[in-house]
C-alpha positions as CSV (number, residue, x, y, z in Angstrom):
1,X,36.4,141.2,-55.5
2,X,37.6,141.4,-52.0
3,X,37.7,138.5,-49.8
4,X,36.8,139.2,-46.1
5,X,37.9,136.8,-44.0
6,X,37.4,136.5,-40.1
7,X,39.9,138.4,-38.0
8,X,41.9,135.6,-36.7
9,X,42.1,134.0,-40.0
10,X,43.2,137.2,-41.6
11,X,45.7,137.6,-38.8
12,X,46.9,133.8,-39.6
13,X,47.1,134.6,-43.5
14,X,49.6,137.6,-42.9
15,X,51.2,136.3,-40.5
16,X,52.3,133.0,-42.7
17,X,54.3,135.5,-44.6
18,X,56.4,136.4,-41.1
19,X,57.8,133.9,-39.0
20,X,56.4,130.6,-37.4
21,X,56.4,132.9,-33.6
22,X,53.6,135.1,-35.5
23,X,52.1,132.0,-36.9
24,X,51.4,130.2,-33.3
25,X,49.9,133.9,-32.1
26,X,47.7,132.9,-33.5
27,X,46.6,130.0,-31.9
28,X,45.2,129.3,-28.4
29,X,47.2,128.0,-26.1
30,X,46.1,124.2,-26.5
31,X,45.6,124.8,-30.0
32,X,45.8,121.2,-32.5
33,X,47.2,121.5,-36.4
34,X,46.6,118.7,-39.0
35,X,48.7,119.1,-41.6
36,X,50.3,116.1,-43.8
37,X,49.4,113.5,-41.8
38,X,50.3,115.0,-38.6
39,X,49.0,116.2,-35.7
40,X,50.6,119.7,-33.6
41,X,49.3,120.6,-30.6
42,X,50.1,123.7,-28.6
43,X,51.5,126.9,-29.7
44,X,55.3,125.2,-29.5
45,X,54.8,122.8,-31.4
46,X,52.6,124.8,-34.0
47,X,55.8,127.0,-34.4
48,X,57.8,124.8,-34.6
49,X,55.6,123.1,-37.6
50,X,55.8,126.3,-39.2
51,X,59.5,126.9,-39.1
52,X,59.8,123.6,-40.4
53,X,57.9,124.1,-43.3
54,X,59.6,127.3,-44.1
55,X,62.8,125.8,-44.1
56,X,62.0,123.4,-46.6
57,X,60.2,125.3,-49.1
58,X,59.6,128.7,-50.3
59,X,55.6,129.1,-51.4
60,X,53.0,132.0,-51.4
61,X,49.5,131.4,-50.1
62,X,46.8,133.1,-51.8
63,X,43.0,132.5,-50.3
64,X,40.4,133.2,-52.7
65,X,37.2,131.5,-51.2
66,X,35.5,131.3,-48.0
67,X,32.6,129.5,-46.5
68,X,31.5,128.6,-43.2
69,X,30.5,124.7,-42.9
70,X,29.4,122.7,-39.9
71,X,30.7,126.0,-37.4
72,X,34.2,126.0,-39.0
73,X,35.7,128.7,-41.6
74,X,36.8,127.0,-44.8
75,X,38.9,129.1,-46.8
76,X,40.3,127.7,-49.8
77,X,43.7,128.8,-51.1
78,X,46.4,128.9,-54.2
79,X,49.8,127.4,-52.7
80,X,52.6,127.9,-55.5
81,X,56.3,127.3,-54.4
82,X,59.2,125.1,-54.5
83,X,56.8,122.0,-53.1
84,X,56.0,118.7,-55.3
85,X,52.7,119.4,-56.9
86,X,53.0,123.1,-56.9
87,X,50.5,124.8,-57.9
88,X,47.9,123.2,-55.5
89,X,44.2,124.2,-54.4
90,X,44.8,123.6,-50.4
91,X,41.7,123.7,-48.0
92,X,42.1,125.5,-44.5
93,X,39.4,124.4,-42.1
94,X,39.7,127.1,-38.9
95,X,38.0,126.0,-35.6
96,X,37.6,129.7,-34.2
97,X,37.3,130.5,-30.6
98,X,37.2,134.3,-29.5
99,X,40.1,136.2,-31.8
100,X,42.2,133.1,-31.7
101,X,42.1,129.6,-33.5
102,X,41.2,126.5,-31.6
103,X,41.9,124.3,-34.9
104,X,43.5,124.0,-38.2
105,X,43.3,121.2,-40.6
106,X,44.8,121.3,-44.4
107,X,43.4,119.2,-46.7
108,X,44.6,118.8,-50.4
């Protein structure tokens, strides 16, 4: 079964593998991450999140649901890696606006 998942949410998945500069492409300009109990807003700081996690760990993402709920894209994902509690079931809820991604929050 394939999954198909919106464009810019596709874009995001691939370009996770990259770099954290393809990562905030991503993003609009004012764009707001939640991620570990933090917040990152703008595409600087959303690379810079990014690069920061790369650094730190090693991990592949693999989506294997998705869903719309209450006007945001919830794709649900296998993270394995170098990270405490790997493997983990990780929730990506994508705020889309146009081709780009107004919000992101992870939940575990």
């Amino acid at each position: 079964m394939t999954l198909h998942l919106p464009q810019p949410v596709d874009a995001y998945f691939t370009a996770d593998k990259a770099d954290g500069e393809a990562v905030s492409n991503c993003f609009t300009a004012n764009a707001v991450v939640k991620d570990e109990g933090h917040t990152y807003q703008g595409q600087a700081a959303i690379k810079k999140w990014k690069d920061d996690v790369a650094t730190k760990y090693t991990y592949t993402c693999d989506p294997f649901a998705c869903e719309s709920q209450n006007g945001k894209t919830v794709v649900t994902c296998r993270l394995q890696g170098n990270f405490p509690g790997s493997p983990a079931d990780l929730r990506f809820l994508f705020q889309l606006t146009g081709n780009k991604i107004e919000s992101l929050e992870v939940i575990p």
